[in-house]
TORMARTI-145319 format. One line per 4 residues: number of its first residue (from 1); their letters; for each residue y, x, z negated of N, C-alpha, C. Coordinates in steps of 0.001 Angstrom, whole numbers, always signed. Atoms other than C-alpha are relative to their C-alpha. Example, Ala and Ser with C-alpha at 12.3 -4.5 7.8 and 13.67 -1.06 7.14 Angstrom:
1	as	-1190/+890/+0/-4500/+12300/-7800/+1200/+900/+0 | -1190/-820/+60/-1060/+13670/-7140/+1090/-770/-730
//
This chain:
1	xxxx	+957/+1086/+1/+104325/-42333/-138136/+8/-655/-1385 | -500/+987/+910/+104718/-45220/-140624/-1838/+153/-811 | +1269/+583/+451/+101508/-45491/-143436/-403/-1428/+229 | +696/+1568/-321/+99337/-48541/-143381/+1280/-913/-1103
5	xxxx	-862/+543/+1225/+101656/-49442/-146811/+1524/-503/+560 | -870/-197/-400/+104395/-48796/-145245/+427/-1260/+1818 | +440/+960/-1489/+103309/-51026/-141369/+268/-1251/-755 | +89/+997/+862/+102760/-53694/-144294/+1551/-836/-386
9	xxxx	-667/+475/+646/+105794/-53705/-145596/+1683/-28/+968 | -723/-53/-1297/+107829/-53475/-142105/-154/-1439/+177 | +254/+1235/-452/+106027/-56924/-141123/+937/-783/-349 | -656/+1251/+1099/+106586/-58702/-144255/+1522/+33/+3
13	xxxx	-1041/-421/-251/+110067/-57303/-143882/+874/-1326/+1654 | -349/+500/-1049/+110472/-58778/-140471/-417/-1503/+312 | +372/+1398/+316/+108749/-62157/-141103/+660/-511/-621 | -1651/+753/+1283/+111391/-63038/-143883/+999/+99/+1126
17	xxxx	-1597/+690/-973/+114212/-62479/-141491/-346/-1003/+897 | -184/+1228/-1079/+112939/-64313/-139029/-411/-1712/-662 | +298/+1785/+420/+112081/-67422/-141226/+1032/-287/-786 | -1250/+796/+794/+115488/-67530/-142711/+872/-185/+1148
21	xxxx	-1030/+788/-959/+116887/-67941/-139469/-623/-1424/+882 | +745/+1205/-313/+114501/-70895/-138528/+600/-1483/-485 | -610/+884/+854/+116035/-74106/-139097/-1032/-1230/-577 | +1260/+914/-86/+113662/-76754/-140706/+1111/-854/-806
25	xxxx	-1082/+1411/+689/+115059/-80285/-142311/-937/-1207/+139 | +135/+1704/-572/+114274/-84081/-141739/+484/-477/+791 | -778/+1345/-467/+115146/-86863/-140140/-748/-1159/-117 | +0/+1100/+179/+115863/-90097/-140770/+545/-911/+610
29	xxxx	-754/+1158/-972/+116599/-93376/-138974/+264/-1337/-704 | -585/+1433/+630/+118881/-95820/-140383/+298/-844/+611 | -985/+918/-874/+120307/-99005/-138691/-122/+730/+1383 | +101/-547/-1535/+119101/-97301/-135367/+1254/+1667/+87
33	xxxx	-570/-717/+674/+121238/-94287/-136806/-732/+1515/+158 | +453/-1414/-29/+119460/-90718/-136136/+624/+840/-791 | -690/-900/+765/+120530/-88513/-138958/-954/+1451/-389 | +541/-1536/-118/+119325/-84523/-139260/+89/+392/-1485
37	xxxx	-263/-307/+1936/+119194/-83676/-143426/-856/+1675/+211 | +1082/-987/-259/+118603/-79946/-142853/-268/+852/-1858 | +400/-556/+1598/+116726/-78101/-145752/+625/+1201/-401 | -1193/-823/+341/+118598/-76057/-147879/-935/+1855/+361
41	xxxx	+525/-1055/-239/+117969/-72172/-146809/-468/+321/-1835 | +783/-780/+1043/+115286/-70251/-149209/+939/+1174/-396 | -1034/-569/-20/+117478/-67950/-150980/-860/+1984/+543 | +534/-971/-348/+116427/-64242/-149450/+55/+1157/-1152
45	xxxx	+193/-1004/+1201/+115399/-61301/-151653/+1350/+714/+314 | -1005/-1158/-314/+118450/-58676/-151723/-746/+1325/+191 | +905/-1194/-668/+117085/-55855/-149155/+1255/+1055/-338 | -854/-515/+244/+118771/-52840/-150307/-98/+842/+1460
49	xxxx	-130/-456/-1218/+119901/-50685/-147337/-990/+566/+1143 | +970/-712/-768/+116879/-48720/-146266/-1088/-1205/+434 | +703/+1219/-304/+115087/-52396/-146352/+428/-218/+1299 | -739/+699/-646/+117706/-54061/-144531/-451/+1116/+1830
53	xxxx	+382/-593/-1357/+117575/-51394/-141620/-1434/+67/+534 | +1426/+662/-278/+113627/-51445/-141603/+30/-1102/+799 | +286/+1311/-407/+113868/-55019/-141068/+882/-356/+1365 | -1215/-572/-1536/+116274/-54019/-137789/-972/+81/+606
57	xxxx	+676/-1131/-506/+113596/-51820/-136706/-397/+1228/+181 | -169/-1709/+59/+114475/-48600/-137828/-941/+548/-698 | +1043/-421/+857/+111654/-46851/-138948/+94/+755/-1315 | -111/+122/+1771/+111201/-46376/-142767/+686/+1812/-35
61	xxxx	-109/-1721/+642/+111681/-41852/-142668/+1446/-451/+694 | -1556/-457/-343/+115038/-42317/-140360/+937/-1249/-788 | -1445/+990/+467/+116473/-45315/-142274/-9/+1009/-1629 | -336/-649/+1064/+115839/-43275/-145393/+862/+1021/-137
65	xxxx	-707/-1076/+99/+117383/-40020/-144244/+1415/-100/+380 | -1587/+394/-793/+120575/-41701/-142692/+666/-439/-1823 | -933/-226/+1264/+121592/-42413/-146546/+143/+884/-250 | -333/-735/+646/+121916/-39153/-146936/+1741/+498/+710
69	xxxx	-1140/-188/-219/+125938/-37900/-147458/+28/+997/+798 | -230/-1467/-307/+126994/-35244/-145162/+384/+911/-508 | -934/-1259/+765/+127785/-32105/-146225/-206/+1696/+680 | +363/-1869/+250/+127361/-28344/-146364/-1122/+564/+1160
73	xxxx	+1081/-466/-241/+124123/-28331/-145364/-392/-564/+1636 | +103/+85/-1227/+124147/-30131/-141929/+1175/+62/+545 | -629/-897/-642/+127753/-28615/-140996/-414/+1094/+103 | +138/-1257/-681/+126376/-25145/-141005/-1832/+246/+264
77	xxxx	+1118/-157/-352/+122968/-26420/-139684/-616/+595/+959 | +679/-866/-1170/+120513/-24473/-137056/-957/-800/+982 | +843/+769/-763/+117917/-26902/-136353/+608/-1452/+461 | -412/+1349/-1038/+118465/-29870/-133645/+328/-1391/-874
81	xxxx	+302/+1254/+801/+117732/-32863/-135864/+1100/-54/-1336 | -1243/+2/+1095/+120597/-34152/-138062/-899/-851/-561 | +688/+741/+563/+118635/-36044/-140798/+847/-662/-853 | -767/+752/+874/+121723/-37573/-142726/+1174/-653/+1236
85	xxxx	-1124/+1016/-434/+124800/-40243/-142289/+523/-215/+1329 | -773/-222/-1256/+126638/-38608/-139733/-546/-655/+1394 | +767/+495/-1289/+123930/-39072/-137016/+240/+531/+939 | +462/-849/-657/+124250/-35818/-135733/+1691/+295/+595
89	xxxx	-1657/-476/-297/+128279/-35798/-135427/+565/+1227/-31 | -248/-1568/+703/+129074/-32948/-137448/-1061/+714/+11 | +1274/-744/-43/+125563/-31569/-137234/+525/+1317/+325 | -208/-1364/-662/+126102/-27576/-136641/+1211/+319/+128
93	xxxx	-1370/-41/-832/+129996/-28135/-136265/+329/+1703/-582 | -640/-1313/+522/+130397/-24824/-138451/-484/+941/+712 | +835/-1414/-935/+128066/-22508/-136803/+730/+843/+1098 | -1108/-588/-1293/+130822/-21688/-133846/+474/+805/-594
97	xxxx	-1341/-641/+201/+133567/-19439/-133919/+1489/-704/-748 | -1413/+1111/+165/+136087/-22439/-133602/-497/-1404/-897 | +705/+983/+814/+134092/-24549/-136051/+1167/-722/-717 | -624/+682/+1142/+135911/-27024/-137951/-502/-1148/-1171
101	xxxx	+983/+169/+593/+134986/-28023/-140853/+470/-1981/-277 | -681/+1561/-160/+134937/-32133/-140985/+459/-278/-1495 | -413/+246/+1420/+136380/-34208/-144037/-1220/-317/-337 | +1502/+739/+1113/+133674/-34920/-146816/+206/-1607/+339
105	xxxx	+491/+1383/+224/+132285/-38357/-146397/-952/-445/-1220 | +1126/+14/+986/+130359/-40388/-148962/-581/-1881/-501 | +679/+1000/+174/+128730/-43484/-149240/+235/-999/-1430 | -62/+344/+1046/+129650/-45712/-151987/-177/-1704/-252
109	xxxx	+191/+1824/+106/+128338/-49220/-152770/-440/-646/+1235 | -215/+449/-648/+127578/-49383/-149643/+1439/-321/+1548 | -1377/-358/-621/+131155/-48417/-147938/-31/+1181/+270 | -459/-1386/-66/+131885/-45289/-146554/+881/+594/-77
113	xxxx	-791/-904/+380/+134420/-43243/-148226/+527/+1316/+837 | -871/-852/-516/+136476/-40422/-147111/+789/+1286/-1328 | -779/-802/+704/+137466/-37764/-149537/+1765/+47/+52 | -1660/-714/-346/+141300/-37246/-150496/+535/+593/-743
117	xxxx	-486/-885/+894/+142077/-35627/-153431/-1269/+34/-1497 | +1081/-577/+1491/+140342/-34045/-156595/+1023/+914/-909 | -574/-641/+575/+141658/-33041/-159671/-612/-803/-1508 | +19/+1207/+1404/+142127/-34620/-163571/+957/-633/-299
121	xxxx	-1217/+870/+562/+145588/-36081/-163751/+51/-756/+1427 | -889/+35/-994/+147386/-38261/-161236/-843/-910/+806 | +894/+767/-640/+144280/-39747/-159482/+11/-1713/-220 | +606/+1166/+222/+144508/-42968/-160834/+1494/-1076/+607
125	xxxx	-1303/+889/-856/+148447/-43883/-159408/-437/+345/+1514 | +322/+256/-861/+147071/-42860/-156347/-553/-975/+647 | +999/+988/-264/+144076/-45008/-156240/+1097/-1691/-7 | -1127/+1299/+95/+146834/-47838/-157228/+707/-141/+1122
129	xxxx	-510/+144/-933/+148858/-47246/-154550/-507/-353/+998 | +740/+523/-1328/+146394/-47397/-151770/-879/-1592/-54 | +307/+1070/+589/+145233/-50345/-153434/+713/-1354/+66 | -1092/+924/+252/+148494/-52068/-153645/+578/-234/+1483
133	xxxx	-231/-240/-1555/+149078/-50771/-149964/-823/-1247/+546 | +422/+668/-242/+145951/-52721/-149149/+314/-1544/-124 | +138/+1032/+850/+146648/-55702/-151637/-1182/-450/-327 | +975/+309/+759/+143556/-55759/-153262/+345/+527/-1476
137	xxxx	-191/+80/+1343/+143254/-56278/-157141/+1583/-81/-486 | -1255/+53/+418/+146742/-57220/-157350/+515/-1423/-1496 | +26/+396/+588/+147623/-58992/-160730/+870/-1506/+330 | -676/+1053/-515/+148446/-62707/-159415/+792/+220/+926
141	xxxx	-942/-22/-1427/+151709/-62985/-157416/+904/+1113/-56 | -987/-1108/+130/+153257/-59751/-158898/-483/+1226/+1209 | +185/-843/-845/+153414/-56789/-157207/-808/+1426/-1134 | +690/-581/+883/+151270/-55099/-160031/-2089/+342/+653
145	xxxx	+1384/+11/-372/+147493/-54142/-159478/-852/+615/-1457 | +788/-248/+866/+144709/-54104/-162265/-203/+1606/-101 | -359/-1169/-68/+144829/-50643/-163681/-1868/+348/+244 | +1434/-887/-419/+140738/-50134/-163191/-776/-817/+1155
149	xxxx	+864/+170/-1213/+140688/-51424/-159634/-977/+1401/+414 | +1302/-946/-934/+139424/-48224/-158257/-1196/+188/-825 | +1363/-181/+758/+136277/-48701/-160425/-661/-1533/+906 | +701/+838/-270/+135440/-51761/-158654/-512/-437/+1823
153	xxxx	+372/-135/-1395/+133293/-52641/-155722/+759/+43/+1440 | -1003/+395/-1079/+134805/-52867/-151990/+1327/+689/-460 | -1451/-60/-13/+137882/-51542/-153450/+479/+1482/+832 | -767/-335/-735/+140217/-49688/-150968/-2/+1769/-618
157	xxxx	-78/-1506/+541/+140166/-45963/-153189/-684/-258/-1615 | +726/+204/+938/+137551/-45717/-155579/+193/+1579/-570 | -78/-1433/+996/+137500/-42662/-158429/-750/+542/-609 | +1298/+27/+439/+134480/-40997/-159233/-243/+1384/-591
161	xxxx	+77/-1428/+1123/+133391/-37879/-161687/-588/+910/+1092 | +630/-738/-773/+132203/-34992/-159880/-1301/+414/-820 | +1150/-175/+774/+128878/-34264/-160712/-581/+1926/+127 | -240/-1684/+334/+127527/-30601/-161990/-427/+462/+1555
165	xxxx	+206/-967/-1322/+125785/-29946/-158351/+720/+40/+822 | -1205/+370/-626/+128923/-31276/-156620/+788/+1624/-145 | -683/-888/+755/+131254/-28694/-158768/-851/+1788/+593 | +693/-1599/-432/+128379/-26049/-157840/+134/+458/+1393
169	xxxx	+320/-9/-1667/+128237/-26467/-154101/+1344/-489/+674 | -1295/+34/-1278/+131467/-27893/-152486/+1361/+871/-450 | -481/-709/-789/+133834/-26027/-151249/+1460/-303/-1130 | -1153/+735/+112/+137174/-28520/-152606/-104/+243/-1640
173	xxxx	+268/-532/+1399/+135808/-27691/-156122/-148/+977/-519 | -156/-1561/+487/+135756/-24081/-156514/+1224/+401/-802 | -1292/-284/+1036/+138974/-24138/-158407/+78/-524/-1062 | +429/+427/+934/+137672/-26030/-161002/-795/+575/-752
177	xxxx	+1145/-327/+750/+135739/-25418/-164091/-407/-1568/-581 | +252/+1004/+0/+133270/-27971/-164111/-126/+39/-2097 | +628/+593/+1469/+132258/-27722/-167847/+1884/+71/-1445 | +911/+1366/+95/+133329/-29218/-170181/+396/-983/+745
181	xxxx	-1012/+1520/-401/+135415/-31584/-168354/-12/+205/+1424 | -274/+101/-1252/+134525/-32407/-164837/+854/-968/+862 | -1486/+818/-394/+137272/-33117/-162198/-565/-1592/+385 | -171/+1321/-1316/+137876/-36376/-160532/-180/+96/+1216
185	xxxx	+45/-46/-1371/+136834/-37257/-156949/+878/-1141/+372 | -856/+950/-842/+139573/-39642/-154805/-626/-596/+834 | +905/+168/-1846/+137831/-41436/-152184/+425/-1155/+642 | -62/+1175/-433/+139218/-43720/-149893/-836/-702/+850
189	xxxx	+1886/+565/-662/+136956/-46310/-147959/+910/+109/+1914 | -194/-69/-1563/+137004/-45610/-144004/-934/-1125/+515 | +1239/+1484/-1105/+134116/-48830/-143085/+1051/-1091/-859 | -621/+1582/+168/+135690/-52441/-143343/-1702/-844/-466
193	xxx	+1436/+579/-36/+131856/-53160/-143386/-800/+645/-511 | +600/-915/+662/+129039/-52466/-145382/-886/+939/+1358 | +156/-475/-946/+127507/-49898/-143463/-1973/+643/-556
//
């Protein structure tokens, strides 16, 4: 059940979309001439994701818990209710006999990623390649690609530090020592769309 704060801010939520799809304008009549001058759209706030789905309909606790990454903790879950990304895909998949365990997913910018490699060398001709595969960030008409695409938004294999609870908890990192120097994560993007 949604607070009163919260009912509030659903409305107002849902009143903005619908008045930016409203068309309003003038008209004018020249020389017997009917002309339509429509008004320029109000520019809309930027709803960040858990907004944006609100303003769908999705109520404020499940659009919040659907950002969360899958992992660990709802592959070898017990209770019914998947409260992250997946949406109940992988929910429990480990708990079997014949469990398998899915690839890490992970949310980035807005894109959903795909784990593919982790380490400290080597990561960054990868990221180039799948990059160059794509043809994004390619330096003009060469067949070259900016050496810190995978740092930038939308891009095709992004490269990201592992962080200390990462290093503590997954699985793909146990062969690492996170301190001082934590590895690299690989991630390529599996959505075409922000998601």
């Amino acid at each position: 059940m949604l607070t009163q704060a919260q009912q509030t801010e659903l409305a107002h939520l849902k009143a903005l979309v619908l008045a930016l799809d409203e068309p309003t304008g003038t008209t004018t009549v020249t020389n017997g001439v009917e002309t339509y001058y429509p008004d320029p759209k109000p520019h809309a706030p930027k709803l960040n994701p858990i907004q944006q789905k609100m303003a769908e309909g999705m109520s404020g606790l499940v659009a919040f818990l659907t950002q969360s990454t899958c992992g660990q903790a709802c592959w070898e879950a017990r209770e019914e209710t998947c409260r992250c990304s997946c949406g109940g895909k992988n929910h429990g998949c480990m708990k079997t006999a014949d469990g398998v365990r899915p690839t890490r997913t992970s949310k980035i910018d807005g894109y959903r990623y795909e784990l593919k490699a982790v380490g400290y060398e080597g990561l960054d001709d990868q990221a180039q390649a799948i990059c160059k595969t794509a043809h994004f960030g390619m330096v003009g008409s060469s067949d070259l690609v900016y050496h810190d695409v995978a740092n930038w938004p939308k891009s095709p294999a992004r490269i990201k530090t592992a962080t200390i609870d990462q290093c503590n908890k997954w699985e793909e990192l146990s062969a690492y020592k996170c301190e001082p120097n934590r590895p690299y994560l690989l991630w390529v993007r599996i959505s075409e769309n922000p998601v």
